[in-house]
C-alpha positions in Angstrom: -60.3 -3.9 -26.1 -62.2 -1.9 -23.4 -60.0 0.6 -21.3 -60.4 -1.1 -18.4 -60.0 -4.5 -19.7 -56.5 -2.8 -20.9 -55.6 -1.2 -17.7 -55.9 -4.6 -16.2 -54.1 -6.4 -18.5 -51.3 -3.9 -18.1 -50.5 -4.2 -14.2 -50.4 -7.8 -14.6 -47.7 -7.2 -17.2 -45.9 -5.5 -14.4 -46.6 -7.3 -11.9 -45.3 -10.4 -13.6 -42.6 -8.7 -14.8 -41.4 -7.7 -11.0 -42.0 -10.9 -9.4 -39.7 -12.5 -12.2 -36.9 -9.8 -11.5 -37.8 -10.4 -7.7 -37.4 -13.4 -7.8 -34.0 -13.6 -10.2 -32.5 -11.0 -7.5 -33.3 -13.5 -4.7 -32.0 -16.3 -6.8 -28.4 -14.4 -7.5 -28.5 -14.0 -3.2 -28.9 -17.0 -2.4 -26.6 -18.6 -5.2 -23.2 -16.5 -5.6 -21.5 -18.6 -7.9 -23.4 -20.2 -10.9 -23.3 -24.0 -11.2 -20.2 -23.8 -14.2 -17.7 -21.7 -12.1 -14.4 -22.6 -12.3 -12.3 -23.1 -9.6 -8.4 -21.8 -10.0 -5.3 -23.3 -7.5 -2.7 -20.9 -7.0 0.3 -23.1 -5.2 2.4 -20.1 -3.2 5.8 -21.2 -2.3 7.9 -18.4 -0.5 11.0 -18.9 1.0 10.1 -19.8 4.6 6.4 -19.9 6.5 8.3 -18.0 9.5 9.2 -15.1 7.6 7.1 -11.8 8.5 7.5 -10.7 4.9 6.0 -13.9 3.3 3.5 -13.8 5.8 2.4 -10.7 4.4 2.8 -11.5 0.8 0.3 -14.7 1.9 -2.4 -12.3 3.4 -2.4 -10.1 -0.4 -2.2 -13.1 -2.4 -5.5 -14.2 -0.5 -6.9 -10.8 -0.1 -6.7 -10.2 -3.5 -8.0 -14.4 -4.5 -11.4 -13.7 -2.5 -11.8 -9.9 -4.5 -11.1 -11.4 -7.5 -13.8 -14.4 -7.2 -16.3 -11.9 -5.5 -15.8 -9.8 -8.5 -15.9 -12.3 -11.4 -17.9 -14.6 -10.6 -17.5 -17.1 -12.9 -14.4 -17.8 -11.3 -13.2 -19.0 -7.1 -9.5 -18.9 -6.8 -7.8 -20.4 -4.2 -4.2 -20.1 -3.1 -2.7 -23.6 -1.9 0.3 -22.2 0.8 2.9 -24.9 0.5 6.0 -23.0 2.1 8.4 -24.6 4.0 8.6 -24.0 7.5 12.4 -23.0 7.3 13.8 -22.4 4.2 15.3 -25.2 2.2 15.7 -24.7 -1.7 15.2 -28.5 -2.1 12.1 -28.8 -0.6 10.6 -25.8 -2.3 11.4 -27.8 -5.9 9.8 -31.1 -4.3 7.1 -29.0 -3.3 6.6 -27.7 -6.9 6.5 -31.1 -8.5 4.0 -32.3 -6.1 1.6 -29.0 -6.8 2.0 -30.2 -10.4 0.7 -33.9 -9.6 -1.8 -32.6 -7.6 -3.3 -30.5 -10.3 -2.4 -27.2 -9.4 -3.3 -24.5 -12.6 -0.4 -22.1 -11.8 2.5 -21.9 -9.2 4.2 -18.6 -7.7 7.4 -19.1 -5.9 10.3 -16.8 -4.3 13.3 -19.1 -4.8 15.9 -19.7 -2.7 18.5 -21.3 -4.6 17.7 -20.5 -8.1 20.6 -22.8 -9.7 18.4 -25.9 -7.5 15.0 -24.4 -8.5 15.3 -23.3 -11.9 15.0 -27.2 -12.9 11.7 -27.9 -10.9 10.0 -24.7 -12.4 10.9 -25.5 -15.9 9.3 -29.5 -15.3 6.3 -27.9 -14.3 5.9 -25.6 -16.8 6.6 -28.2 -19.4 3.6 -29.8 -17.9 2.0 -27.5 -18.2 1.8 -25.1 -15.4 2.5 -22.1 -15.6 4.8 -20.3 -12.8 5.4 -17.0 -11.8 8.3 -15.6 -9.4 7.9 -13.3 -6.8 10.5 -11.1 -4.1 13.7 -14.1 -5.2 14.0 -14.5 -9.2 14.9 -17.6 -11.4 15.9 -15.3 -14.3 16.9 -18.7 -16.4 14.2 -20.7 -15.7 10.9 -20.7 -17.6 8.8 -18.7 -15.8 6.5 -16.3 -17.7 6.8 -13.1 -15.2 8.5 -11.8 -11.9 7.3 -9.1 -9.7 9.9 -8.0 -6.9 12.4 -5.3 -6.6 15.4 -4.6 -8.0 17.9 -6.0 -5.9 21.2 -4.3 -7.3 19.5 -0.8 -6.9 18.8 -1.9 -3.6 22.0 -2.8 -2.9 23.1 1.0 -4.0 20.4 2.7 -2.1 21.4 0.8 1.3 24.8 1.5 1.2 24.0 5.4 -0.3 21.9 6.1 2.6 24.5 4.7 5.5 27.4 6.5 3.8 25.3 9.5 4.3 24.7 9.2 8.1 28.7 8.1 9.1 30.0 11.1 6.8 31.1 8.5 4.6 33.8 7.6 6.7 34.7 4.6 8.9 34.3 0.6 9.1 31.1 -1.2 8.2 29.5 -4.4 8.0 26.9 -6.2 5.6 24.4 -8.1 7.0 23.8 -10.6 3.8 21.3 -13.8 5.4 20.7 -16.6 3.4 24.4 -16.6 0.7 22.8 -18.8 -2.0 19.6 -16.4 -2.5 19.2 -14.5 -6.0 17.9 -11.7 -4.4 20.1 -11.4 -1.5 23.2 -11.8 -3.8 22.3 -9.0 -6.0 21.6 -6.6 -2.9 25.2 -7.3 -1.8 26.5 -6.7 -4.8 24.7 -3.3 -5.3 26.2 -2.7 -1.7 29.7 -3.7 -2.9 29.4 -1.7 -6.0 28.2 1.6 -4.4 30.9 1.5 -2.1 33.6 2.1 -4.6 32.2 5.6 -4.3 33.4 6.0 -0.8 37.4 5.3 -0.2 37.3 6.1 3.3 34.3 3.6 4.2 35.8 -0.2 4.6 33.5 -2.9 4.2 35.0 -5.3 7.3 33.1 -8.8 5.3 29.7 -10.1 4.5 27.9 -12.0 7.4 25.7 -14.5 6.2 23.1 -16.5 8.6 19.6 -18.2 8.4 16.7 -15.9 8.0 15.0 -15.9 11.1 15.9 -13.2 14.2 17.6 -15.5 16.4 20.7 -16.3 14.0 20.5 -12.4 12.9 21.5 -11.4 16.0 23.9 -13.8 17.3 25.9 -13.0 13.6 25.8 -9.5 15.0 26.9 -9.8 17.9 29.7 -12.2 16.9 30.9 -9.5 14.6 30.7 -6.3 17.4 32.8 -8.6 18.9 35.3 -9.0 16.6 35.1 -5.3 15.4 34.2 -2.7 18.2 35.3 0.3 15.8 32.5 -0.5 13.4 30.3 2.5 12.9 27.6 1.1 10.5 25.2 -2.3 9.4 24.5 -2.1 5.8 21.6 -4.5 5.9 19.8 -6.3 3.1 17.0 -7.4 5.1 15.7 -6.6 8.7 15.9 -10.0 10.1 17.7 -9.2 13.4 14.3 -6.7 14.0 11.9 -9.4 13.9 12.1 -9.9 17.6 12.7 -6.9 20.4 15.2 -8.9 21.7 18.0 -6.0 20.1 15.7 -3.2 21.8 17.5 -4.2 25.2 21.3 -4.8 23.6 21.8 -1.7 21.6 22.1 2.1 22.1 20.2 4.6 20.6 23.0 6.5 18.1 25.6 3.9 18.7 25.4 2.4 15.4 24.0 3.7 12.1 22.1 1.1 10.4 20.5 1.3 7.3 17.9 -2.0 6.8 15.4 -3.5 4.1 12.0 -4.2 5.3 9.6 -1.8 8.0 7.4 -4.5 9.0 5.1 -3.3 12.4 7.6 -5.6 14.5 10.5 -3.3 13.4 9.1 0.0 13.7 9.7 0.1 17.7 13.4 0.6 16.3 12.7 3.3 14.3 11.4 5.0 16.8 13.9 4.2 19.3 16.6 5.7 17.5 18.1 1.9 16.7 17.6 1.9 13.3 17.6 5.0 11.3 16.4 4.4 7.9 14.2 1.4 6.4 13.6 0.3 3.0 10.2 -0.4 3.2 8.7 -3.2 0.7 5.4 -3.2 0.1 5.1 -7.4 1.4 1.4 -7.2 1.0 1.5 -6.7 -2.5 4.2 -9.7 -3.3 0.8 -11.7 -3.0 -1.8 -9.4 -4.7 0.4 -8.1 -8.1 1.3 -11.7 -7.9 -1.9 -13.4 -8.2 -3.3 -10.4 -10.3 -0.6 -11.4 -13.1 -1.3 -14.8 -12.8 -5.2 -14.7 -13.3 -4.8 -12.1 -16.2 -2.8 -14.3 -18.0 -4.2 -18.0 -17.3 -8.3 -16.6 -17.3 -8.4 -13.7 -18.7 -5.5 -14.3 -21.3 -4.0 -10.8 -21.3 -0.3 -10.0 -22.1 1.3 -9.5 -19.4 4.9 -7.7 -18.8 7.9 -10.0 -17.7 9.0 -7.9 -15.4 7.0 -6.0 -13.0 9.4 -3.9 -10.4 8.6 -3.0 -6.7 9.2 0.7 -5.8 10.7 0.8 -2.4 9.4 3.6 0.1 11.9 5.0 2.4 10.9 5.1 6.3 12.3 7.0 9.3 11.1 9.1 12.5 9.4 11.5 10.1 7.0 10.0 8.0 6.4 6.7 10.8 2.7 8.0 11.1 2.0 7.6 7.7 3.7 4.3 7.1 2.3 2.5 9.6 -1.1 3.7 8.7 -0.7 2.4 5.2 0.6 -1.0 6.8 -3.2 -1.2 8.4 -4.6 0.2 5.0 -2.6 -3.6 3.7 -4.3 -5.2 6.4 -1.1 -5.3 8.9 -2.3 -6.1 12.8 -0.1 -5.1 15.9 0.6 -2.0 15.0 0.8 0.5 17.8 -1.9 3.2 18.3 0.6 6.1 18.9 2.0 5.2 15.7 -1.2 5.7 13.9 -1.9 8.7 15.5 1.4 10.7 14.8 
């Protein structure tokens, strides 16, 4: 063959070669997903759709469902949210069985009666489906994993920390919201067992209410009442600071209060003086390490550990700054400039 009969034949090697890649690139732009992708229903039941912290869980568990399907893309996950409005144990096991009818491929759930839900999780994994539990355990059930804290050593760490700022002396309360929770009971507990390492602190009761602000704070105020020498809250969740309405009825210094959570609602009490230490939980992530778990083990068919344990991050005046800038690294809104700026 002549040289330039070569040459020629050469370039229209390439060039047919880069229109084909051309136009392969243009056909992976303008179709994302190939036409076999499989889509994956991840039913989320937390305890109650007007709880801050599940709120947050929701926006990691769908965070992390759109990274995961822009990622693999063989796969679109969706999560199906079917928390109740308030919380009602009952509802949340209906919920489950109907997520199961429906065709749901895996269910994650933060149970708030375990003893009503333990029944509804093993149905639906005998059908089947797989569930996970998240923040609120069903240790007896079937369910293949848990992520969430550990509620006893939470328990311990609250009531450490208070003892610490009354001189571990003097009359305290606990603050214990819903009674029947898993979680909630093992936080008390903790709380109750810690104190045994402090004779001079009394623990005046355990003061139970709905989760939500507005019971938090009339429980609260029903006990000041009752007890105007107590010098402490040993609180296993921040539910009285989901509203500002406590910003207006208590002193600066004339409580110490020790609380889970340091959601951007709360931190106005932080800064106020109000509350001195939280026990931050990193919400977001009851959603995304939740729906991680679940794809690795239902797609992806990894082992995955039982028990997976949130770390808790401990949050007063000091290191506000760089909490509330990892709460908008999670995707938090609301947060107050000044705060991001310290």
């Amino acid at each position: 063959m002549k040289p330039r009969k070569l040459f020629y034949l050469i370039g229209f090697v390439c060039f047919l070669c880069l229109t084909t890649s051309c136009q392969d690139s243009t056909d992976e732009i303008v179709k994302d997903k190939p036409d076999d992708v499989k889509t994956i229903t991840i039913t989320m039941l937390a305890k109650s759709s007007s709880n801050p912290v599940f709120l947050s869980a929701r926006a990691g568990a769908e965070a992390t469902a759109r990274d995961l399907s822009d990622k693999n893309k063989k796969i679109d996950i969706k999560i199906d949210w079917r928390t109740p409005e308030i919380e009602n144990a009952e509802e949340q096991a209906e919920r489950i069985l109907s997520a199961v009818n429906d065709g749901s491929d895996a269910i994650i759930v933060s149970c708030s009666d375990d003893s009503i839900l333990t029944g509804a999780i093993n149905k639906a994994v005998d059908e089947g489906v797989p569930v996970m539990t998240f923040d609120s355990d069903a240790p007896n059930s079937k369910r293949f994993a848990y992520y969430g804290p550990n509620d006893v050593e939470i328990g311990e760490r609250v009531m450490t920390e208070l003892a610490a700022l009354i001189d571990e002396v003097g009359k305290v309360a606990v603050l214990g919201g819903n009674q029947k929770a898993p979680n909630l009971k093992k936080r008390v507990q903790g709380i109750r067992d810690a104190a045994g390492n402090y004779p001079q602190i009394e623990i005046v009761g355990e003061f139970y209410h709905a989760e939500n602000a507005t019971d938090a704070v009339a429980t609260m105020m029903k006990v000041h009442e009752a007890h105007p020498d107590l010098v402490g809250w040993a609180m296993v969740g921040g539910w009285p600071f989901f509203s500002d309405s406590l910003l207006n009825q208590l002193e600066p210094g004339q409580l110490k209060i020790v609380a889970v959570d340091a959601l951007p609602v709360q931190l106005p009490y932080i800064e106020q003086g109000i509350v001195n230490v939280f026990l931050g939980q990193p919400t977001f992530r009851l959603g995304e390490i939740s729906v991680r778990t679940v794809i690795d083990k239902i797609y992806f068919q990894k082992d995955v550990e039982e028990i997976n344990e949130m770390q808790l991050i401990r949050v007063w005046k000091d290191n506000l700054g760089g909490w509330s800038r990892q709460l908008r690294a999670w995707g938090y809104d609301g947060i107050p400039r000044k705060y991001l700026t310290m």
